[in-house]
N, C-alpha and C positions, 0 to 999 in steps of 0.2 A: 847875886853871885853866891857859889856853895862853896862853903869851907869844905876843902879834902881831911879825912881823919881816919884813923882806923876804929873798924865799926868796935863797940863796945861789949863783943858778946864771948860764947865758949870758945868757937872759933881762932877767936884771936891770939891764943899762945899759939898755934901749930900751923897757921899760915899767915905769910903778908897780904893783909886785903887792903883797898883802900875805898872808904866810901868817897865815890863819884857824886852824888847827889840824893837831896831828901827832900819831898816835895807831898802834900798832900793830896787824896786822891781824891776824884769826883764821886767815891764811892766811902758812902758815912763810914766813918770809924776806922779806915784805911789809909796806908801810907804809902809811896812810892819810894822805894830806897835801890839804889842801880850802887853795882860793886864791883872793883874788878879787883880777883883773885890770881896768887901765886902759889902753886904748888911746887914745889920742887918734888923734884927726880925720886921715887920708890918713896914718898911722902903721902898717905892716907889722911883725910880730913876725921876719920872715924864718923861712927854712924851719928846723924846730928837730925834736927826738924827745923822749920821754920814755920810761922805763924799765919802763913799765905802762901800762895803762887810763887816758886820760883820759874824764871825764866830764862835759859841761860845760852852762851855764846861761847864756843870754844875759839879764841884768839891762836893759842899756840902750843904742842905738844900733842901727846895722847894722851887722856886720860880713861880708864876704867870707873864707871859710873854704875853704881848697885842701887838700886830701888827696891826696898822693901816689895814683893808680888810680885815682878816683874823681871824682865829676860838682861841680866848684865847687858852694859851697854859700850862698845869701846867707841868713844870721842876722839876725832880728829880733829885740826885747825879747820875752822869752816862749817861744824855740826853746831847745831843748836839743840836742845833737850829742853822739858818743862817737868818739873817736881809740882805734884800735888801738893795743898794744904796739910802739913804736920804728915808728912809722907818719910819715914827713916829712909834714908841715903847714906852712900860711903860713896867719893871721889877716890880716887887712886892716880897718882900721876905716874905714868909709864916708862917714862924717860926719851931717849937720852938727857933730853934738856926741861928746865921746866916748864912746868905746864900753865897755860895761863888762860883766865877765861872772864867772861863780862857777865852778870848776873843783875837782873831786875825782878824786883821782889814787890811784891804788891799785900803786904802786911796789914795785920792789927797793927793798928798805932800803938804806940806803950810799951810796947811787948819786945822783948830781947829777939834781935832777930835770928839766931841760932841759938839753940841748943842740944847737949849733948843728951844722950837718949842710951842705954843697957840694955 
């Protein structure tokens, strides 16, 4: 059984995440860490990296998704998206309501899984 926690990274002053589970990968020196995220309403995550693959699930809301090279992205309830390796992103939660979504990350072990990036 996974103890639920909030993950321990930059992330965590400007949104409620909660880690869903952490689990070693079959892939050397990698970790599986699944997260479900709250954005509230006109709430940006700022531009952040993560150390692997995200992979992610839009549960509820809109959110505006920027990727570093890439065409903005507007996420509905029901879209999925995938973030490169140390790929800069900014979430934007659209509103009305907040925005909520499921994320599996497929990491460096060790390694903070956000951070924040200038």
């Amino acid at each position: 059984m996974t103890t639920r926690h909030q993950p321990e990274d930059e992330l965590a002053g400007k949104l409620k995440r909660t880690e869903l589970q952490r689990q070693p990968s079959s892939i050397l020196g990698r970790e599986i860490v699944q997260v479900r995220t709250e954005i509230p309403a006109g709430v940006e995550s700022g531009w952040h990296i993560h150390p692997g693959e995200e992979v992610g699930y839009i549960l509820a809301g809109t959110v505006h998704m920027m990727i570093q090279d890439q065409t903005t992205l507007t996420l509905r309830a029901g879209d999925g998206f995938l973030i490169p390796p140390r790929t800069p992103h900014n979430a934007t939660d659209l509103g009305p309501g907040t925005g909520l979504m499921l994320s599996t990350y497929i990491v460096e072990t060790g390694q903070p899984l956000a951070t924040f990036v200038h």
